[in-house]
Every structure is written in structure tokens, then in C-alpha cells.
C-alpha positions in Angstrom: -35.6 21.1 -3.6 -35.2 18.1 -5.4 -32.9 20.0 -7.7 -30.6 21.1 -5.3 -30.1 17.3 -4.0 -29.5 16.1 -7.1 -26.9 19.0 -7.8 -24.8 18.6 -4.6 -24.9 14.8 -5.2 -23.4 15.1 -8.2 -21.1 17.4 -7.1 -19.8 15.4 -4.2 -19.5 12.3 -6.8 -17.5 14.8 -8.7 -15.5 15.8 -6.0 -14.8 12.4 -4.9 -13.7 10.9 -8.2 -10.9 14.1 -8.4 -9.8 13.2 -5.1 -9.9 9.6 -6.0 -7.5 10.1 -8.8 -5.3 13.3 -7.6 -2.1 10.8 -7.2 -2.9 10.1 -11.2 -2.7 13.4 -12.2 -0.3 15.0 -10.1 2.7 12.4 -10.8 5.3 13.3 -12.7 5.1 12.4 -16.8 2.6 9.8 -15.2 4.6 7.9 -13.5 2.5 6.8 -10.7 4.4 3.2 -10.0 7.5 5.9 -9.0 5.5 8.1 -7.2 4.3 5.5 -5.0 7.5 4.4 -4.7 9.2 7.2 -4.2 6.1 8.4 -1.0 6.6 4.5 0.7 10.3 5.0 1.0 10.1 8.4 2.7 7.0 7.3 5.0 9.1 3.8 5.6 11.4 5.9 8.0 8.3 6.5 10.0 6.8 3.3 10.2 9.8 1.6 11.2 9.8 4.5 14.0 6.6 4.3 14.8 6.8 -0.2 15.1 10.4 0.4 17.0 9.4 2.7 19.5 5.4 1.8 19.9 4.6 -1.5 18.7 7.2 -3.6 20.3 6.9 -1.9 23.6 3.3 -2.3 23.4 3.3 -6.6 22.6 6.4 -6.3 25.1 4.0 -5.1 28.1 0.8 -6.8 27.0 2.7 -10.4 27.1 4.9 -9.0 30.6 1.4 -9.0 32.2 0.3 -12.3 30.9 3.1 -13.8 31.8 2.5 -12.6 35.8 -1.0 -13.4 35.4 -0.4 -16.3 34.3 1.8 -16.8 37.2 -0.5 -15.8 40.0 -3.0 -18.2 38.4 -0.6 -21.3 38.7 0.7 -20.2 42.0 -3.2 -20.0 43.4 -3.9 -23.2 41.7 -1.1 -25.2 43.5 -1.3 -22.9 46.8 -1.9 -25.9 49.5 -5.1 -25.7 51.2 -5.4 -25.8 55.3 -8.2 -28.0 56.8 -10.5 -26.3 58.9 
């Protein structure tokens, strides 16, 4: 039993370190400083779509409804008080 532990231990360590260092191997004539370039300015497309049409929109509300709560707060804090 032991055995088998250790073996599918190593194995995973081994499996790990060749996903680890795929992007070494599979760059062309070893070039990984242009294969990293060359992946961030197709994905850079996407993030700028993804920060234009969700990001923005998302600080955009979260600050609209501080800004009313905020409002209501002040507007209850200086609401004039009736005497009983």
C-alpha cells in the first residue's frame, strides 16, 4: 500500500512539473519572452472587453448607490424634528 502512495505521488510531482513547464517547451526555438508576448496581446483584446463592459459598470453602480445612501443619511440627519 505504501508503494502505491509513494508511486502516484511521484507521479503527480511528475505531472505537475510537465505542466509547470509546457509554455517552455512548446515555444517556438525557445522563445518564451515572444510567446508570452505574443498570448498577452491576443488576450489584451479581452481584458479591455471584459474592464469596458463589466468593471466600469460595476464601480459605476456600486458608487451610484453610495452616493443615494449617502444622501438619505444626510437628509435623515438634518430632517427637523416635531415636538410632541
Amino acid at each position: 500500500m505504501k508503494k502505491v502512495k509513494k508511486f502516484i505521488a511521484v507521479l503527480a510531482v511528475l505531472f505537475i512539473f510537465s505542466w509547470l513547464f509546457c509554455v517552455t517547451v512548446s515555444a517556438a526555438a525557445g522563445d518564451v519572452a515572444g510567446a508570452v508576448e505574443q498570448t498577452w496581446k491576443t488576450a489584451s483584446v479581452q481584458v479591455k472587453a471584459v474592464v469596458n463592459n463589466v468593471v466600469f459598470p460595476v464601480c459605476a453602480t456600486v458608487l451610484a448607490i453610495f452616493f443615494f445612501v449617502k444622501l438619505g443619511t444626510a437628509y435623515f440627519d438634518c430632517a427637523p424634528v416635531e415636538a410632541i
